[in-house]
Structure formats: structure tokens, C-alpha cells
C-alpha positions, 0 to 999 in steps of 0.5 A, a space after each residue: 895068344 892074345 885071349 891067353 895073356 887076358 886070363 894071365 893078365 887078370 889073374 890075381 897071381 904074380 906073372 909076367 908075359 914074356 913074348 919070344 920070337 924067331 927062335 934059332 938053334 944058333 950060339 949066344 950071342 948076348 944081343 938081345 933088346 927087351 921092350 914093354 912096347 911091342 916092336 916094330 920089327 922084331 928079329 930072330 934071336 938064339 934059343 941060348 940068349 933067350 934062356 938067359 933073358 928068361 933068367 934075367 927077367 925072372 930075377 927082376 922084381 919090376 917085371 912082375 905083371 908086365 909083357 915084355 917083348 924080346 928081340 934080337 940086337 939091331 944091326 949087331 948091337 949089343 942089348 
């Protein structure tokens, strides 16, 4: 992975690396944390909540040419 995003990431095209992990079957819950950091532990986060991020972060201008990490919420807070 880290061999792909260098060749993403000094390409000269808009992009934005979007790091997802744990993925389960389970329904949104809206708890969801984005870093630019990596985590130091991520935790398992819905398919639902994570398309909606996907969303979320294609939207925003500011993620073009970043990483962002995706967990899910600490605890049941809210992201």
C-alpha cells in the first residue's frame, strides 16, 4: 500500500487517499472519526458510514492531495 499511494501521490492529478479499515456489514451509525495522522488505534467502522464519508470527503475541496485515515467513533462518540 504504501508503494501505491507514492505513485498516487506524486502524480500530477487531484487525488485524495482515503485509508478505511475494519470494515463490517453492520447499520450506520454516524460515528465515524477522519485524521490526517495516522491512528493509533483504529477501530472497526460500518460499510453505510463509510460510504457516506467517501461522500463527505469527495465534496470537500480541502482533501484534494491529502490521506485521510477513517475510524470508527471512540467509545460511542459521535465523529
Amino acid at each position: 500500500m504504501a508503494e501505491l499511494e507514492q505513485v498516487v501521490s506524486s502524480s500530477d492529478l487531484d487525488w485524495t487517499i482515503v485509508r478505511l479499515n475494519r470494515l463490517n456489514d453492520g447499520p450506520a451509525t454516524g460515528r465515524l472519526r477522519t485524521s490526517r495522522v495516522v491512528l493509533a488505534t483504529p477501530r472497526a467502522h460500518t460499510r453505510a458510514d463509510a460510504a457516506t464519508t467517501l461522500l463527505d470527503i469527495v465534496e470537500d475541496s480541502a482533501s484534494v492531495r491529502t490521506a485521510i485515515n477513517v475510524s470508527g467513533g471512540a467509545h460511542g462518540a459521535a465523529a
